[in-house]
C-alpha positions as CSV (number, residue, x, y, z in Angstrom):
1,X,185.7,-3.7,-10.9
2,X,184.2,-3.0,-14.5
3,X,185.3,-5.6,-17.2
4,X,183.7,-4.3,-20.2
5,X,186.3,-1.4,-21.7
6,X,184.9,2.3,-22.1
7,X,185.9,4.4,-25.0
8,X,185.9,7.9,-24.7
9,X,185.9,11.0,-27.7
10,X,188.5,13.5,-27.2
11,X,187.2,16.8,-27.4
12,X,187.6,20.8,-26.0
13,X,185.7,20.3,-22.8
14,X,187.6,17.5,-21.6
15,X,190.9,18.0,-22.7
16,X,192.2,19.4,-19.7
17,X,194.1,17.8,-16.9
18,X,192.4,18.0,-13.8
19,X,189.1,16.9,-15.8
20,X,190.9,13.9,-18.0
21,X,192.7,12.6,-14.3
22,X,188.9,12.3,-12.6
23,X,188.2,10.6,-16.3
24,X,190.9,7.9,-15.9
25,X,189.4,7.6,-12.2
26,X,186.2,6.9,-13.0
27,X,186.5,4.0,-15.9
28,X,188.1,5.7,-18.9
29,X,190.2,2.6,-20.6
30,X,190.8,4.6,-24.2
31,X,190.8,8.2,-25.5
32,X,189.2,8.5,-29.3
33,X,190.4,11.5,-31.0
34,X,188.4,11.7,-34.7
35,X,191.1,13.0,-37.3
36,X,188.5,14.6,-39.3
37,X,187.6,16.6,-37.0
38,X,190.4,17.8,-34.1
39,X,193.6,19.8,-35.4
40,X,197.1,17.6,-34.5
41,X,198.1,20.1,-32.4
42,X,195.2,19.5,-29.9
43,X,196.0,15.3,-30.4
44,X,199.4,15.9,-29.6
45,X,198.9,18.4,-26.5
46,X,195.8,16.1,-25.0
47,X,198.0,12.9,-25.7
48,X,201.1,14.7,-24.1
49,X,198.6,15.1,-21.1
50,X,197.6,11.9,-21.2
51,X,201.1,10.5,-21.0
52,X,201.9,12.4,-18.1
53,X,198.8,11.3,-16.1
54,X,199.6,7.5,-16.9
55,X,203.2,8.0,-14.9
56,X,201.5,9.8,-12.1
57,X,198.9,7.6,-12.0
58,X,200.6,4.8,-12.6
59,X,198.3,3.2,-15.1
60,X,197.5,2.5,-19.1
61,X,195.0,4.9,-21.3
62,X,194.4,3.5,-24.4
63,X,195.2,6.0,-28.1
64,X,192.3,5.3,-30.7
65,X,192.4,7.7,-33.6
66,X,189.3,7.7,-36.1
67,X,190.2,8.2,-39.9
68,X,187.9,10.1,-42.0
69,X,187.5,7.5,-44.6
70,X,185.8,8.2,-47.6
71,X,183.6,9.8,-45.8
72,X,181.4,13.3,-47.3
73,X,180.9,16.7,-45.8
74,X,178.9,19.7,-46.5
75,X,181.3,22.5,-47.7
76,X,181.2,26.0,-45.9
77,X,177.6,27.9,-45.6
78,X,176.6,31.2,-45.0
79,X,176.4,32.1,-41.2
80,X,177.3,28.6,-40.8
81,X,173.9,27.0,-41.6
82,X,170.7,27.7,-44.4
83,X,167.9,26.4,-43.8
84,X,165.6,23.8,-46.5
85,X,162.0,23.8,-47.1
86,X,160.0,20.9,-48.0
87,X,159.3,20.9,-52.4
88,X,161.6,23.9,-52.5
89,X,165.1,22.5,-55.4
90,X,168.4,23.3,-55.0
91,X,171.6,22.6,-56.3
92,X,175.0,20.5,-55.6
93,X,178.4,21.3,-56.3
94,X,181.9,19.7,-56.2
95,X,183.3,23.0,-56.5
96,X,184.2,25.5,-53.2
97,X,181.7,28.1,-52.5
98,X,180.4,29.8,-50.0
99,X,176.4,27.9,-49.5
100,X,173.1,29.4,-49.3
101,X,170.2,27.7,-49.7
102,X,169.9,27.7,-53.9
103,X,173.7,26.3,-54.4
104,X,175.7,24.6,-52.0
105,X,179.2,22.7,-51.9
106,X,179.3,18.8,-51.0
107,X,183.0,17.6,-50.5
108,X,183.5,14.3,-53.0
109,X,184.8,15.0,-55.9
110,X,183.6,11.9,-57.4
111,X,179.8,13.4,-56.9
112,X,178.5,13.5,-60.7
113,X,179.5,9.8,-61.5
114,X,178.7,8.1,-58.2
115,X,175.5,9.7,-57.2
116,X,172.4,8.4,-59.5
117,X,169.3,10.0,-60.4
118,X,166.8,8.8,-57.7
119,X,169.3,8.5,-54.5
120,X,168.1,10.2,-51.7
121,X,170.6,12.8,-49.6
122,X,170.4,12.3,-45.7
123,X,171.4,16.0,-43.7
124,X,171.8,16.4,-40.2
125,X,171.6,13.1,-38.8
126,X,168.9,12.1,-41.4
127,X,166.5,14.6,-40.1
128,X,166.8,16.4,-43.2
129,X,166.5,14.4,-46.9
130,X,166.1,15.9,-50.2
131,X,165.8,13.7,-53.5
132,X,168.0,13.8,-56.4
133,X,165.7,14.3,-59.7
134,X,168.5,15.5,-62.4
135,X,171.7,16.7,-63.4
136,X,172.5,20.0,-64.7
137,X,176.0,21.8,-65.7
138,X,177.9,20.0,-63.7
139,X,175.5,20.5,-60.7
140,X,173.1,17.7,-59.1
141,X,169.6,18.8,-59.0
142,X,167.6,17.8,-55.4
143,X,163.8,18.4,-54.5
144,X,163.9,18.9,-50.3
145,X,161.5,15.7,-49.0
146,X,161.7,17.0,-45.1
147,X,162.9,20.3,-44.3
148,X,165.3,21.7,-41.8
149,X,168.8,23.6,-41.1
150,X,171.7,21.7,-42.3
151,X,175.2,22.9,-40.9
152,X,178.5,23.8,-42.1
153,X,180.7,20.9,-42.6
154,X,178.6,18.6,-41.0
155,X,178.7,14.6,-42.6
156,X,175.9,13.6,-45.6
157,X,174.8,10.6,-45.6
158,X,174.0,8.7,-49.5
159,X,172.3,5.4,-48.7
160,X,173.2,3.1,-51.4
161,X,176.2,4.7,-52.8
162,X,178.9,2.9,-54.3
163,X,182.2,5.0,-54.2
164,X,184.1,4.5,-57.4
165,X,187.3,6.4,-55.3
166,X,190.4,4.9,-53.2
167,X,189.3,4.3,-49.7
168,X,192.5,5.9,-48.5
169,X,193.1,9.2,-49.6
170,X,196.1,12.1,-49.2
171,X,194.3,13.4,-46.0
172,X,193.8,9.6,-44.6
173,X,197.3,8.4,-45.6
174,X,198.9,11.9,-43.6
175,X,196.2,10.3,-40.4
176,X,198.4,7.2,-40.7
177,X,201.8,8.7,-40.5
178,X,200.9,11.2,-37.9
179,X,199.3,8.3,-35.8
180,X,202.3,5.9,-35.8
181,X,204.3,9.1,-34.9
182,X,202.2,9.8,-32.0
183,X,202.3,6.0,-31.2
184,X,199.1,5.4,-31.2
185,X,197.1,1.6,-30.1
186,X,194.1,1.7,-32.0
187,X,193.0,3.0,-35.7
188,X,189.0,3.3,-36.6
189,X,188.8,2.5,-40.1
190,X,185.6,5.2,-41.1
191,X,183.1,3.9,-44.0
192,X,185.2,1.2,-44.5
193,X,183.3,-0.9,-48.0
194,X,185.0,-4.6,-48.5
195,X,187.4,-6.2,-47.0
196,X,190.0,-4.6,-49.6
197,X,189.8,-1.5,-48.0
198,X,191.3,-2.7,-44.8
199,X,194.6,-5.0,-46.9
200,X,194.7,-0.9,-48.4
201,X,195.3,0.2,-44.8
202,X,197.3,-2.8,-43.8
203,X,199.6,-2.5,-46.8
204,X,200.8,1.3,-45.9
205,X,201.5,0.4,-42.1
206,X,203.5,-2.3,-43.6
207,X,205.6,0.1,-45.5
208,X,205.8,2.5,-42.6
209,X,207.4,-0.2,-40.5
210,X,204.4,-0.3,-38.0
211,X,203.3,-3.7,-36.7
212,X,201.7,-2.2,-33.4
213,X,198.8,-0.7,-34.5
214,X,195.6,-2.6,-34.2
215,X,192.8,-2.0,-37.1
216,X,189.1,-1.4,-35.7
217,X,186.6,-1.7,-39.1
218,X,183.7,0.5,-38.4
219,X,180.7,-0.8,-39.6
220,X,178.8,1.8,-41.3
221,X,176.7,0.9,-44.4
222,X,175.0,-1.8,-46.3
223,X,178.3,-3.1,-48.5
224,X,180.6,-3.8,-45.1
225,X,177.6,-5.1,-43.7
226,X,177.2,-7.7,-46.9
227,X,181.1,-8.3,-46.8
228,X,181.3,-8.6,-43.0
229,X,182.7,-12.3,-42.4
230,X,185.8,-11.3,-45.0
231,X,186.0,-7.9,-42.5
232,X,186.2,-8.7,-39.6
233,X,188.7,-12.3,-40.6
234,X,191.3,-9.0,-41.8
235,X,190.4,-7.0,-38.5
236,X,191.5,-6.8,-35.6
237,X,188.4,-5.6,-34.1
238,X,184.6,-4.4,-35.0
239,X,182.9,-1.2,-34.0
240,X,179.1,-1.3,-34.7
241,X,178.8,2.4,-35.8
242,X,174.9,2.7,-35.2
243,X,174.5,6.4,-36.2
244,X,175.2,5.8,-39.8
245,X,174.3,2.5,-39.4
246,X,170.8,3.6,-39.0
247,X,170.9,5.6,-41.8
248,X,171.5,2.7,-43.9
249,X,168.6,0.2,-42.7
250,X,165.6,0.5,-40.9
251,X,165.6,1.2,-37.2
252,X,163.9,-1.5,-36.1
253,X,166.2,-4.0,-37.8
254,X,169.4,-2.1,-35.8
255,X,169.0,-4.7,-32.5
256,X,169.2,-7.6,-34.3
257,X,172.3,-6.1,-36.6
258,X,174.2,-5.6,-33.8
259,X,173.4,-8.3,-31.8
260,X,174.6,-10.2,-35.1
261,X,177.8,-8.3,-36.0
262,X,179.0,-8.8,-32.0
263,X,178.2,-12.5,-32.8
264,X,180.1,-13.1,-35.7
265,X,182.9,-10.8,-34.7
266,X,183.2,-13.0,-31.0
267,X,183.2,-16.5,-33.5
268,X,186.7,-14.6,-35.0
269,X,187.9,-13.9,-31.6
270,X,188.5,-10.0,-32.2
271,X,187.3,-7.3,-30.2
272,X,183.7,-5.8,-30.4
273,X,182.7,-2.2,-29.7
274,X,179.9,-0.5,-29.5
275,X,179.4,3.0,-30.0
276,X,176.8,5.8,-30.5
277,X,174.0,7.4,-28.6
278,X,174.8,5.4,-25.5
279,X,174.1,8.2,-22.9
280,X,174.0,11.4,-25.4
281,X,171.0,12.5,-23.4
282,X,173.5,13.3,-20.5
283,X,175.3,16.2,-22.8
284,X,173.2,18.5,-20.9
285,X,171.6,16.4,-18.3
286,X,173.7,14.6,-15.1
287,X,171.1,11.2,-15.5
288,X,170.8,9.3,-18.4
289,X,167.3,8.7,-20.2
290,X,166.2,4.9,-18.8
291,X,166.1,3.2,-22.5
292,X,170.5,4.3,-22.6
293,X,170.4,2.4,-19.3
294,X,168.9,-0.9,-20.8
295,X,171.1,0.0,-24.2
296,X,174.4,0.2,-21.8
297,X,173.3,-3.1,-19.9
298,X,172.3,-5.0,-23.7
299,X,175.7,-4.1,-25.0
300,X,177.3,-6.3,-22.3
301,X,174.5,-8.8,-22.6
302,X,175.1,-9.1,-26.3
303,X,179.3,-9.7,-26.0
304,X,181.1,-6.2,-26.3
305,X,184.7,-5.7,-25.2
306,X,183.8,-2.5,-24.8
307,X,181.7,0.8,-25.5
308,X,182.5,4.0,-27.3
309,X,181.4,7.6,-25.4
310,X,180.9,10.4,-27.7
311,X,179.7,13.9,-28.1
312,X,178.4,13.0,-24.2
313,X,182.0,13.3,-23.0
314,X,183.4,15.5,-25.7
315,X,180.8,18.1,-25.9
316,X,179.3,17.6,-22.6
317,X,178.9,20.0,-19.1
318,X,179.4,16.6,-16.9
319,X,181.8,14.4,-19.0
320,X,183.0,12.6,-15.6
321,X,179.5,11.8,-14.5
322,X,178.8,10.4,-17.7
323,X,181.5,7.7,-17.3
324,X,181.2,7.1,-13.6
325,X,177.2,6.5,-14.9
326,X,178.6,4.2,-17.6
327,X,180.6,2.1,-15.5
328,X,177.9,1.7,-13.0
329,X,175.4,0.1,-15.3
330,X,178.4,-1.9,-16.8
331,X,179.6,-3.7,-13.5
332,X,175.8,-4.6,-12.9
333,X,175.3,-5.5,-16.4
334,X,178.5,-8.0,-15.8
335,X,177.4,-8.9,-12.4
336,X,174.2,-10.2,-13.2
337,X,174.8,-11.5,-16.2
338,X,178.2,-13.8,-15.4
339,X,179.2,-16.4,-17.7
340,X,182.0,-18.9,-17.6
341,X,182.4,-21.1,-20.8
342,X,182.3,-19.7,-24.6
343,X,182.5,-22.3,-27.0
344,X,185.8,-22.7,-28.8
345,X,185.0,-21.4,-32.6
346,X,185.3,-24.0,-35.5
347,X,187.2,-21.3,-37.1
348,X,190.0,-21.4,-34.9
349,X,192.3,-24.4,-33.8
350,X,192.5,-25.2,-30.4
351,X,196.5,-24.6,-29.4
352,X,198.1,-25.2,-26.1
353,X,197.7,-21.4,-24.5
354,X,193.8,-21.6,-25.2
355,X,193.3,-25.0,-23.3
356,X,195.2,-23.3,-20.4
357,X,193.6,-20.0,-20.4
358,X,189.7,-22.8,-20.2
359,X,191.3,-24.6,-17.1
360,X,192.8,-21.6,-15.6
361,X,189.0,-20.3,-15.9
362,X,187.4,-23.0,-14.7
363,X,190.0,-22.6,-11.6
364,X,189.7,-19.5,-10.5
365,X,185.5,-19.8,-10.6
366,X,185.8,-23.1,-8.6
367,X,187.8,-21.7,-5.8
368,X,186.0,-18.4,-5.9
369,X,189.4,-16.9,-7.6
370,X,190.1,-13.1,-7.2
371,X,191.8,-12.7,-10.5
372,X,193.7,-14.3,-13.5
373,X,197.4,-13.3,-13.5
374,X,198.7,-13.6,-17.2
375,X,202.3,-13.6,-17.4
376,X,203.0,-12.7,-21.8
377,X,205.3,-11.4,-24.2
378,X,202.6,-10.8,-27.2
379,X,199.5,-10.7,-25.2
380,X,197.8,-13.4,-27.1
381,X,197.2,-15.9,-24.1
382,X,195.7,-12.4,-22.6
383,X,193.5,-11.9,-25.6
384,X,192.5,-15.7,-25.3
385,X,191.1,-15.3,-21.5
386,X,189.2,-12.3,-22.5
387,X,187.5,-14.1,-25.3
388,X,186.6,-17.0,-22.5
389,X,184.7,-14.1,-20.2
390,X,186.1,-14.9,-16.5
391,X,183.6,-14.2,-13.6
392,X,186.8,-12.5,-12.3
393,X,189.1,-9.5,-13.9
394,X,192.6,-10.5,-15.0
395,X,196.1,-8.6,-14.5
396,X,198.2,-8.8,-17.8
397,X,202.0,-8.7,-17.3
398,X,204.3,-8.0,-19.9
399,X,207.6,-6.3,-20.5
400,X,206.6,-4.9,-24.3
401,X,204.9,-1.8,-23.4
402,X,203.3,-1.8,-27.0
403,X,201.3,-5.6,-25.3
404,X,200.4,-3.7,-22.6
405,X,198.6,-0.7,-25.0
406,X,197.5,-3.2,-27.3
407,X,195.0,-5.0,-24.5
408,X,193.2,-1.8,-23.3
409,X,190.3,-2.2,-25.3
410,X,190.3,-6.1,-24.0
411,X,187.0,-7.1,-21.7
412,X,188.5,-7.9,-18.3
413,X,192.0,-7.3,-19.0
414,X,193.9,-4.7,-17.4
415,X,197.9,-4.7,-17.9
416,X,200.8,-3.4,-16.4
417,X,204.8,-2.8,-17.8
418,X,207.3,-5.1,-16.3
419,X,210.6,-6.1,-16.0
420,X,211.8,-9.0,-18.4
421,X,211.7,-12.3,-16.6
422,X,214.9,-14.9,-16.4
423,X,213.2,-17.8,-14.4
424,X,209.9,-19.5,-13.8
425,X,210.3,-18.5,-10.2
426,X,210.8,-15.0,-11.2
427,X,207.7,-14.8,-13.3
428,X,205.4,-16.4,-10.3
429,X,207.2,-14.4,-7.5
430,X,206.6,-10.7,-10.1
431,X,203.0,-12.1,-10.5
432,X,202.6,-12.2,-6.7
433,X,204.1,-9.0,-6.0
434,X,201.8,-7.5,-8.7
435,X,198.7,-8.9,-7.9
436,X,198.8,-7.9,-4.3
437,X,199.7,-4.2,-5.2
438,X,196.7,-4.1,-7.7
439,X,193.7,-5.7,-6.2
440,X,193.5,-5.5,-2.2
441,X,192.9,-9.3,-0.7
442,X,192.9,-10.9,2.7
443,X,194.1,-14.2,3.9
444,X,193.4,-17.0,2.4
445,X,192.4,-15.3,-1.1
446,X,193.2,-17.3,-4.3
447,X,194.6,-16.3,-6.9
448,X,195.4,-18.4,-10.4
449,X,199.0,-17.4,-12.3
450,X,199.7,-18.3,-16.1
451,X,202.6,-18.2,-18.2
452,X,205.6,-19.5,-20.3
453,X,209.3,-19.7,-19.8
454,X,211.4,-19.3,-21.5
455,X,209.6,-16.0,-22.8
456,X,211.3,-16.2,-26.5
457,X,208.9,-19.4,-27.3
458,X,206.2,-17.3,-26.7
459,X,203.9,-20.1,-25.6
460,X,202.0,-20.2,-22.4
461,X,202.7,-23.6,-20.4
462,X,202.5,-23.6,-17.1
463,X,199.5,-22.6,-14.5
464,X,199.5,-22.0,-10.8
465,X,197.2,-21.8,-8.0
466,X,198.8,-18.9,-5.3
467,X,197.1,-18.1,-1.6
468,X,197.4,-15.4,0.3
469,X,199.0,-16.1,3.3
């Protein structure tokens, strides 16, 4: 049984139900829907689906929705592309138009002030760059450094570029609402700049009356990388974003990034994710390129909670494959690379649920333990174990069914709803019951069971050692 968590894009060819059931079968923990991109009305239907599958299935999926964030996009073009020749000039408008390849829209409104004389303009992934050498009517003035198509709509990257606009705007604060109506886990903060932009997002889901809603901080350019210890302390989690990522520093420095953001972000005790170009070879293909192997296998090596499927799922002839692929090279990944002890952080006292959750570990690997059963109201003795990195998976009870959506991104933590608990003998006799109906053991199988009673503290004090008789 995978630990590590795996993230998957929503998108047409995989919103249907037969194909998102055999999804959930194979490893799919969380469905991403990217608000800049999907209509509501295809969330709402897919999450609808989604609902219904978790009570035939009986189990938990995950609701991450990406915000667009100050993020920029081409405006409309003709026939939906033009193409840019190397030393041709062209020009760049905030106002709508319809593109060709002498005048085109780009969508920030802010353009004339923020972007300098100099910058360069990424296209297409950074395949295509153009520099820009003046200013003219109200219109930037660009010389084309490598040619190529660029597409309707698509993202432009400005390396460098310090927006002078609010990090949340009309379109992003309509996101928000429409998430907490659609009750939704997990929000990716897109482009996100210093750690004010995230107190910004923080300070409206306060006003909405949402304290469920866990924030993810993508990391995306240079300035959240330079702010990133104030980040992620406001976060609740990190996703290393490599595609823009890589726009903004060399390629060969994007290892050691990652491998450094993961770090920190694990120091803070909040969740790390890793996302882009995992397996995107597999949107056409049913095996994966060997380098996404080893890239799969590192991200579990360097200390994810989990990692985030794109256009391989949402755009992809074999989305199922791709995650049945993913989980594969994840169990081996955790298999071979098991580790028991992570050093408590200096950042962060050690209270009574953490020491617990290290002898509760230390337990279940010295009697060969099947699995950690974590009796919680708030999930934070959960969150603690997953931070310690059993050798085996855990089982998360709670009776809030907003605990038991809040841990699906958690490495090694799978949760179920329950019943609310009146005794100590209750809440070891449920977490019998419940460990023998989710994991199949013999005789003689050990199990370790934590908690706290009564459940209003909210503090975990008791541990137990269970055999199956």
């Amino acid at each position: 049984m995978k630990k590590t968590k795996i993230m998957c894009h929503m998108g047409s060819g995989c919103s249907d139900k037969a194909t998102l059931r055999k999804m959930i079968e194979n490893g799919m923990d969380v469905a991403r829907f990217d608000l800049g991109k999907l209509p509501y009305e295809f969330c709402s239907q897919t999450i609808d689906t989604i609902r219904e599958l978790e009570s035939e299935m009986d189990c938990t999926v995950g609701l991450f929705f990406d915000l667009r964030g100050p993020e920029i996009r081409l405006g409309t073009l003709d026939n939906g592309k033009v193409n840019l020749e190397k030393g041709e000039e062209f020009h760049i408008t905030p106002e709508s138009m319809i593109g060709s390849n002498q005048r085109f829209t780009l969508g920030y409104e802010d353009l004339l002030e923020d972007v300098k004389i100099g910058m360069r303009i990424l296209f297409s992934k950074g395949t295509v760059s153009a520099k820009v050498i003046g200013k003219l009517d109200g219109d930037l003035i660009l010389e084309v450094e490598k040619g190529g198509y660029i597409f309707s709509h698509d993202t432009v990257h400005i390396p460098a570029l310090h927006y002078s606009s609010n990090y949340l705007s009309e379109k992003d604060k309509e996101d928000i609402r429409f998430a907490i109506h659609e009750d939704v886990d997990f929000l990716g903060l897109s482009f996100v700049r210093n750690s004010s932009d995230i107190l910004d997002v923080t300070d409206l889901l306060i006003e909405e009356g949402n304290d469920h809603i866990q924030l993810i901080s993508k990391i995306e350019t240079k300035d959240a990388y330079e702010d990133l210890e104030r980040i992620i302390s406001l976060s609740d989690g990190i996703m290393v974003a490599r595609g823009d990522l890589g726009l903004e520093f060399p390629l060969e420095e994007l290892p050691g990034i990652q491998k450094q953001i993961l770090k920190l972000t694990r120091s803070y005790n909040k969740l790390g994710i890793v996302s882009t170009d995992l397996l995107s070879s597999m949107i056409n293909s049913q095996v994966p390129m060997r380098s996404e192997v080893f890239d799969c296998y590192q991200a579990v090596v360097d200390g994810a909670d989990a990692v985030a499927l794109g256009v391989e799922v949402s755009q992809g002839i074999h989305p199922v494959t791709v995650i049945s692929t993913c989980q594969k090279i994840l169990e081996k990944a955790e298999e071979e690379n098991a580790y028991f002890f992570v050093p408590q952080s200096s950042k962060e006292k050690v209270d009574v649920a953490t020491s617990i959750s290290k002898h509760a570990i230390a337990v279940a690997k010295e009697l060969n333990g099947k699995m950690i059963v974590i009796s919680t109201k708030t999930g934070y003795t959960a969150k603690r174990i997953s931070y310690l990195r059993p050798t085996c998976p855990s089982l998360a009870l709670s009776p809030s069914s907003d605990t038991v959506r809040s841990l699906t991104l958690h490495y090694g933590i799978y949760s179920r709803l329950v019943h609310e608990q009146n005794s100590t003998d209750e809440i070891i006799n449920n977490a019998i019951a419940e460990a023998k109906k989710w994991m199949k053991m013999k005789k003689n199988d050990r199990f370790v069971i934590v908690g706290g009673f009564p459940m209003e503290v909210g503090m975990t004090n008791f541990m137990r050692i269970e055999e199956v008789k």
